[in-house]
C-alpha positions as CSV (number, residue, x, y, z in Angstrom):
1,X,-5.9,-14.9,37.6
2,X,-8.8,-17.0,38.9
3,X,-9.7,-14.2,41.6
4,X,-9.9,-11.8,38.7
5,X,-12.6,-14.0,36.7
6,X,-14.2,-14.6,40.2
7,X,-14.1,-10.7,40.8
8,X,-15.2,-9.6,37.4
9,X,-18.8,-8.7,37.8
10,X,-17.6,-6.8,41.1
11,X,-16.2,-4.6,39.0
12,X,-16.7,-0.9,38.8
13,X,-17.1,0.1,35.3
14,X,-18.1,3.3,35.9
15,X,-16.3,6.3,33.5
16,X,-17.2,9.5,35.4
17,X,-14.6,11.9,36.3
18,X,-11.8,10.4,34.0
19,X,-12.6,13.9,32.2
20,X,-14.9,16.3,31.1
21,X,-16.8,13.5,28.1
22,X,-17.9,10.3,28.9
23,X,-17.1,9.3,25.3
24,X,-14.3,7.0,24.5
25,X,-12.6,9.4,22.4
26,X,-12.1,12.0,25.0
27,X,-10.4,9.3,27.6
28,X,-8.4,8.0,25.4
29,X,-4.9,8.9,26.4
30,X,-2.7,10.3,23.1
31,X,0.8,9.1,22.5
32,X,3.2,9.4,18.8
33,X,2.4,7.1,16.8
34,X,4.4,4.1,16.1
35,X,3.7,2.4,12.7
36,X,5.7,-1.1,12.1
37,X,8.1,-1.9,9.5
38,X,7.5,-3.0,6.3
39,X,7.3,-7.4,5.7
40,X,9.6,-8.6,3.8
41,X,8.3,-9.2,0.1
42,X,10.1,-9.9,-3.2
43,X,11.2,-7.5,-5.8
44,X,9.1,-8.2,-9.0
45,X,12.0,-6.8,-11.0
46,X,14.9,-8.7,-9.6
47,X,13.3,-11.2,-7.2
48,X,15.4,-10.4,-5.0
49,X,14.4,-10.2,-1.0
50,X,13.2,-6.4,0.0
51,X,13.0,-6.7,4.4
52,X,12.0,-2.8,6.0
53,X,11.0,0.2,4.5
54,X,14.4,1.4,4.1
55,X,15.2,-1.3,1.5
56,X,11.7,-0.9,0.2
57,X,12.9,3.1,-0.2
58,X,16.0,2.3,-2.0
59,X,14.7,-0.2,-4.1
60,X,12.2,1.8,-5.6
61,X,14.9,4.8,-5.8
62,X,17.0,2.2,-7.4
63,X,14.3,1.2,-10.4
64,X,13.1,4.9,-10.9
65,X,9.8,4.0,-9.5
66,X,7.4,5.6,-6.8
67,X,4.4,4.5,-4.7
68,X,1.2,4.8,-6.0
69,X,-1.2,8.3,-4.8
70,X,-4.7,7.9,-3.6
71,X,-6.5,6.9,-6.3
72,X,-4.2,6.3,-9.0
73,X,-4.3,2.1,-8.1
74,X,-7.6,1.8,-8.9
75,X,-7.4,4.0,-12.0
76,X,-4.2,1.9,-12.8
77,X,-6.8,-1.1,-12.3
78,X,-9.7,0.1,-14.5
79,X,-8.1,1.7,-17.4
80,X,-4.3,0.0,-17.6
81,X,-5.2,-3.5,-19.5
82,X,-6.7,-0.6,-22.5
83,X,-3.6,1.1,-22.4
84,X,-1.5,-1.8,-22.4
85,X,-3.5,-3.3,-25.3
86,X,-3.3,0.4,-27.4
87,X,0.7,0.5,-27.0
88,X,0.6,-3.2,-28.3
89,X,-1.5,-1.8,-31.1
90,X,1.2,1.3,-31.9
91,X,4.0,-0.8,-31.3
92,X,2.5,-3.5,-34.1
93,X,1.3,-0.7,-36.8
94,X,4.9,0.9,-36.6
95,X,6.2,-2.5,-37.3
96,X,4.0,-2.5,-40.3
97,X,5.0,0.3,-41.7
98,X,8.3,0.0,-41.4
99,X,8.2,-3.6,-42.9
100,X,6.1,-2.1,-45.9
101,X,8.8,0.6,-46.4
102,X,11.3,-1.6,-46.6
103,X,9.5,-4.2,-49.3
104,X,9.1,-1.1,-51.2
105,X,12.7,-0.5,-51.9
């Protein structure tokens, strides 16, 4: 390893004729890509311990939910505490009324 630091500005770092581009890009070699599993987290439903994206697949299929598309996170972020509060508004006035009907009797 030593000789190698020695060595290093001896070194040829020259990319011509590795193809027709000197770019990066074009001498890159291509391969499939490989994407890791998933870390292991914990269900916010159960708590229980969800390790791979198999389990993760499961457990959403399990619960009847789905990932989030593009976009809808961030939509989800800017406009979900006003729809929370409006349903805790419905949820209340229907209480109301049905509370009034029933002092009316």
């Amino acid at each position: 390893m030593s000789r190698y630091k020695d060595n290093y500005d001896n070194i040829s770092w020259d990319r011509t004729g590795y193809g027709q581009s000197a770019s990066r890009s074009a001498n890159r070699a291509s391969g499939p890509y490989v994407q890791g599993d998933y870390a292991a987290y914990e269900c916010p439903i159960t708590g229980d311990i969800i390790d791979g994206k198999r389990e993760h697949a499961k457990n959403l299929e399990k619960h009847g939910c789905r990932v989030h598309e593009k976009g809808e996170f961030e939509d989800v972020k800017k406009y979900g505490r006003q729809r929370h509060e409006e349903a805790i508004d419905r949820a209340v006035d229907q209480a109301v009324q049905q509370m009034a009907h029933e002092i009316d009797w």
